[in-house]
C-alpha positions as CSV (number, residue, x, y, z in Angstrom):
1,X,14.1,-27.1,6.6
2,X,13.3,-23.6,5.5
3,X,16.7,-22.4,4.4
4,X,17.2,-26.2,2.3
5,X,14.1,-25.3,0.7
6,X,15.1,-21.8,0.0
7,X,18.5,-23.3,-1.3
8,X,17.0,-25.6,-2.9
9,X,14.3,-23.2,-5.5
10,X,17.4,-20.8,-5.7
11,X,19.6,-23.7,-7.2
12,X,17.1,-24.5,-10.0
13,X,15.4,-21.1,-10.7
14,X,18.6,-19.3,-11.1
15,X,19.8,-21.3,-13.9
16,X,16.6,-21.0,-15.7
17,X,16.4,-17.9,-15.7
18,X,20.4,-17.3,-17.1
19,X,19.7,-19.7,-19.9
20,X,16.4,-18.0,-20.4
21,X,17.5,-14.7,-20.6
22,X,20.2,-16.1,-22.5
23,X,18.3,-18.3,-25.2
24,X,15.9,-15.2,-25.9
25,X,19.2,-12.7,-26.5
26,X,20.9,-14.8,-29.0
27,X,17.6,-15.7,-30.9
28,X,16.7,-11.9,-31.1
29,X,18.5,-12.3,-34.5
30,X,19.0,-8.6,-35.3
31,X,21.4,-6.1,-32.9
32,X,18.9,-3.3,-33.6
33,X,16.1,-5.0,-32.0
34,X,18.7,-6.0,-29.4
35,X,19.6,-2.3,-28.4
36,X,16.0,-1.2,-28.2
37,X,14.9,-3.9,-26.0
38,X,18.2,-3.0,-23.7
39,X,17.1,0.7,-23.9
40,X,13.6,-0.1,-22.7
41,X,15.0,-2.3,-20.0
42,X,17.7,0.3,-18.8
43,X,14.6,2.8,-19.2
44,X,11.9,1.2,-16.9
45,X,15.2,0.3,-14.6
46,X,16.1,3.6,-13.8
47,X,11.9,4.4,-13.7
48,X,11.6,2.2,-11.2
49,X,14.4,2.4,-8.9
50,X,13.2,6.4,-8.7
51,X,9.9,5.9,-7.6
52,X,11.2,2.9,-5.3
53,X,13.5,6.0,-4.0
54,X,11.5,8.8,-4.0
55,X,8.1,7.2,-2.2
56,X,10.0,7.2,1.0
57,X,11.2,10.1,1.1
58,X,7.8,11.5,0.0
59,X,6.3,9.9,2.7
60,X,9.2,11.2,5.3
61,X,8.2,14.7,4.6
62,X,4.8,15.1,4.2
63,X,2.6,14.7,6.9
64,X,0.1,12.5,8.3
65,X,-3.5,12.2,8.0
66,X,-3.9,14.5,11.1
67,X,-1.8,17.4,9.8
68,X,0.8,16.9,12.5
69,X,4.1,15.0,12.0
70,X,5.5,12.5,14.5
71,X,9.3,13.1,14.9
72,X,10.7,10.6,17.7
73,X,8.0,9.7,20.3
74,X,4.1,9.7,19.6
75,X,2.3,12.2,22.4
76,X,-0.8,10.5,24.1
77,X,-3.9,12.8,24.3
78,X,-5.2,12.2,27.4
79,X,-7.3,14.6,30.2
80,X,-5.5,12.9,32.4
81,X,-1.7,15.0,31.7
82,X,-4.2,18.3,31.2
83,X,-3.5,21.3,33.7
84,X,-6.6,21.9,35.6
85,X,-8.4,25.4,35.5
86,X,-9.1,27.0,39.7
């Protein structure tokens, strides 16, 4: 039931939004306005494709709240896996 209802919203919202994006192109009027709306668009694209790109690795490399990083598995701090002192 999921997937027809998925199907279903795709079917009519993609549509709409091609004849919207369409209707509000060709009633711009002038080309000048044209090209610096498509500037701003190509603008805040490429702005937010680099921060969608560079959180990651940001996160990747610095490291965590306890000033250690965790590369493969986590240790467990426990007294029990601590050498005793004779």
């Amino acid at each position: 039931m999921g997937s027809i209802w998925s199907n279903a919203i795709t079917a009519l919202v993609v549509p709409l939004l091609l004849f919207s994006i369409i209707s509000s192109i060709t009633n711009l009027g002038e080309p000048i306005r044209l090209k610096s709306i498509g500037a701003k668009t190509v603008f805040f694209l490429l702005l937010n494709t680099d921060e969608v790109e560079s959180n990651p690795l940001l996160q990747s490399v610095l490291p965590c709240r306890s000033g250690r990083v965790h590369l493969g598995k986590q240790h467990r701090h426990d007294s029990s896996h601590r050498a005793s002192v004779t």
